[in-house]
N, C-alpha and C positions, 0 to 999 in steps of 0.2 A: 152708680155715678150719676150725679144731678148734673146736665149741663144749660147752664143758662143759655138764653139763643141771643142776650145782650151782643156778646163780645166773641163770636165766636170764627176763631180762623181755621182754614184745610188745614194747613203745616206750617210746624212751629221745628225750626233746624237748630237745638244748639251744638256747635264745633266746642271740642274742648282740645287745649293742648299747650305747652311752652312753646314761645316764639323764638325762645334761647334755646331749644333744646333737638336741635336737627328735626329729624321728624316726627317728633311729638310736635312738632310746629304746624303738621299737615290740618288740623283743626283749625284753626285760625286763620292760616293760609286759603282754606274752603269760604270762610267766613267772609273773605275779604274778595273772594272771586266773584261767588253769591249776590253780595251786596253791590260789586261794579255791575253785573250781569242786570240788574233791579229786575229780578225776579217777584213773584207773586205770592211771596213769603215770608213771615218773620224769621229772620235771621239773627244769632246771638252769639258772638265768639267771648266766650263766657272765659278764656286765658283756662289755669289751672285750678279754677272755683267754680264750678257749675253749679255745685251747693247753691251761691250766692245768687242764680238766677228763678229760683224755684219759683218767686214770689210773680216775675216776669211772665212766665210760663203760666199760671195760674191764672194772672190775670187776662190771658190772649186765649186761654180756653183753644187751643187746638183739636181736631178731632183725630191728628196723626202728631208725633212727636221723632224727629228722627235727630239721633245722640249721635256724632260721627267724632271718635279718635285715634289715634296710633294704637294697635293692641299687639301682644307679642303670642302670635300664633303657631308658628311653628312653619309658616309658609314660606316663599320667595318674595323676598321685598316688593312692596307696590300690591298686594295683592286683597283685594278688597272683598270683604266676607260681614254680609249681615248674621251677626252673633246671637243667638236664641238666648232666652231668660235663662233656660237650665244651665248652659252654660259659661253663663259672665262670672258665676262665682270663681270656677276654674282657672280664669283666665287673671293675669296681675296685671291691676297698671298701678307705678308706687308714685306718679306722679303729681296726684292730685290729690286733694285734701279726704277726702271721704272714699270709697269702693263704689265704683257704677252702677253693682247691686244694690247697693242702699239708696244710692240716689232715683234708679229706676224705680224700687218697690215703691218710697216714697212718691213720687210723681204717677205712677198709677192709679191712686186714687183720684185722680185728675183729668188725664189723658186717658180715652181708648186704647188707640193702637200707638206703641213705643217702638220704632225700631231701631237697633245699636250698632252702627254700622264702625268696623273697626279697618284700618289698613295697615297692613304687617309694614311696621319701619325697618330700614334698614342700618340708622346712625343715629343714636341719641345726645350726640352734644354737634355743633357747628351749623352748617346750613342745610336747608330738604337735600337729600337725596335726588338725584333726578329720575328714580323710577318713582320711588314715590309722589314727587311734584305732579309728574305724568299722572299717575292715578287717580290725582287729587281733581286734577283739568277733567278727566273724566267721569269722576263723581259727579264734578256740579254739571257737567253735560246730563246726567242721569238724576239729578236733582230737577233741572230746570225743565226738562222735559216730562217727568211726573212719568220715572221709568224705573223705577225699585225692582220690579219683578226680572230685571237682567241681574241684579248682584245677587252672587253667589251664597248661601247659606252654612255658615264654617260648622261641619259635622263632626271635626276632631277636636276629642277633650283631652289632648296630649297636649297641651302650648308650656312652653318655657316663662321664667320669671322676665318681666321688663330690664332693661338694663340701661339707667338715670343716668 
């Protein structure tokens, strides 16, 4: 990986997730806490196309990329777990255009370090959840603070299909 030293940011956060879609909304909803918070990072609530931001991502050159959406892990709602490369294939989310997998391998040729940070929803149509909203406040507490190494690591490759 060439990184130019032109353009180059710590962290690059795109949220993905429907704003209609209970808490598949917790993406966006980050996005938007992130950006009141004015934090000392690019932030991107990329909706249900993250696809469509790759070229943003590219050009902001980060040296950390952190991917945060609803993923259906098999936990208690609200429960937050950075999800390893091996197993994002495992895991479904049907809501968004392309597989995480594919979006990540593509962006690695780009980015160093990816981290995919997923929060088990509990309602995917109407409004967040309120454990997960909570989760959410405390993500970007652990965002804003440059505090990764508190979220948990999901070591079960048992997760259930999303449910739209």
């Amino acid at each position: 990986m060439n990184k130019s030293e032109d353009n180059i940011v710590d962290y690059l956060v795109m949220c993905i997730g429907n704003r209609d879609g209970g808490d598949d909304a917790i993406g966006p909803y980050i996005a938007d806490k992130l950006t009141q918070e004015k934090v000392d990072l690019v932030v991107l609530d990329c909706g249900i196309v993250p696809e469509n931001f790759t070229s943003v991502v590219k050009r902001n050159n980060p040296n950390n990329l952190i991917i945060i959406d609803a993923v259906e892990m098999g936990l208690s709602s609200g429960e937050i777990r950075i999800v390893p490369k091996e197993k994002i294939g495992v895991m479904h989310i049907s809501t968004h255009g392309i597989p995480i997998s594919v979006l990540i391998n593509y962006l690695e040729q780009y980015v160093e370090n990816i981290f995919f940070i997923g929060i088990q929803p509990e309602v995917m149509s109407g409004e967040i959840s309120e454990n997960v909203k909570v989760s959410g406040e405390k993500l970007v507490k652990i965002i804003k603070n440059n505090s990764l190494g508190q979220v948990k690591i999901y070591k079960d490759g048992n997760s259930k299909r999303l449910t739209a």
